[in-house]
N, C-alpha and C positions, 0 to 999 in steps of 0.2 A: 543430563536432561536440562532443557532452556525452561528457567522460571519467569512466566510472565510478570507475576506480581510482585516484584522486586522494586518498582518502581511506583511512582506516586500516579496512581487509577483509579478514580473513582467507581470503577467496576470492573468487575474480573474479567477477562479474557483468557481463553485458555488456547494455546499456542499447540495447532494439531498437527499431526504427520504432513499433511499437504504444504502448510506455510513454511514447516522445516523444508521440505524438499523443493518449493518453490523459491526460498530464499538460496536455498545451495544452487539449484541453477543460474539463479539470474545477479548470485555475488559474483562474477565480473563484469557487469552493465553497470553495475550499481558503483565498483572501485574504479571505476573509470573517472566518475565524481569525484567519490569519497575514498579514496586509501584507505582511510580507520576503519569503514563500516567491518561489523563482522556480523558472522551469518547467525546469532543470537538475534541480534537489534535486525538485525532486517526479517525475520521469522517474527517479529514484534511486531513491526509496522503491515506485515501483511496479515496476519492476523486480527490487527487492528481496521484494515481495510477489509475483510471477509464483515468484521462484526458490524463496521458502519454499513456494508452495503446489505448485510442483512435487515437492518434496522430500515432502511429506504425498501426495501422490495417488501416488508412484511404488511407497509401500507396498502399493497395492491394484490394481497394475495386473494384471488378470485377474480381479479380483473387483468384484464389484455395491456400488455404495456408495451409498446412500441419501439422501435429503434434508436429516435432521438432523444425517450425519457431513459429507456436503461443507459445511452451516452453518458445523459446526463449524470444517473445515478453512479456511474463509473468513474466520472471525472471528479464528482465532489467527493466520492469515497477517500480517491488516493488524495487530494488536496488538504481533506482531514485528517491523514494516518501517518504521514513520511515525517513529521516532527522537526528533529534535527537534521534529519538529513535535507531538505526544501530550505531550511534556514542557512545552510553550508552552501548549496546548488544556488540562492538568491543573491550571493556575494559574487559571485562569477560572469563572465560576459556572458552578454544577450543569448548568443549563440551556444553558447554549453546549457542557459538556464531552456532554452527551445527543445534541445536537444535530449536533456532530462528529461524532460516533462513528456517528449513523444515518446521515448522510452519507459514511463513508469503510465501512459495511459495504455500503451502500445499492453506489457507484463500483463497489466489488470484487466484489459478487455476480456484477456486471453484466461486467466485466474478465472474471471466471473461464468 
């Protein structure tokens, strides 16, 4: 079993079947990047982006949100969540940091 709180959180997240199995998919997109990642840490970080982008939608719940605010909400989700792994992908040419990043908005549209 993957424990989330092993790590330094100022609050708990708890890492559910979907982020497990959304991590196991998309860990070859991701070692394209990162070689080390493994499918723990990245079951973290999309976990961590489920709980940010719940914390953005829970502002509107009763109201109408539109295409280019859930964008939004989707693109600030995963910008707050990938940790190390954005800090690894920002050392790399333009082209691989592009290509990351259409790939991890590309994962979370599709997650959300």
């Amino acid at each position: 079993a993957i424990n989330p709180n092993n790590g330094h959180m100022s609050s708990i997240v708890d890492v559910e079947p979907a982020e497990v199995e959304l991590a196991r998919r998309s860990l070859d997109d991701f070692r394209y990047f990162e070689a080390a990642i493994t499918t723990a840490r990245l079951s973290r970080y999309w976990a961590a982006f489920r709980n940010t982008l719940e914390v953005y939608l829970m502002r509107k719940v009763g109201c109408k949100v539109d295409q280019r605010l859930f964008d939004a909400f989707v693109f600030n989700a995963v910008n707050g969540s990938f940790f190390r792994f954005s800090d690894i992908v920002l050392k790399m040419s333009q082209a691989k940091v592009e290509a990351a990043c259409r790939m991890m908005y590309y994962i979370g549209q599709g997650y959300a």
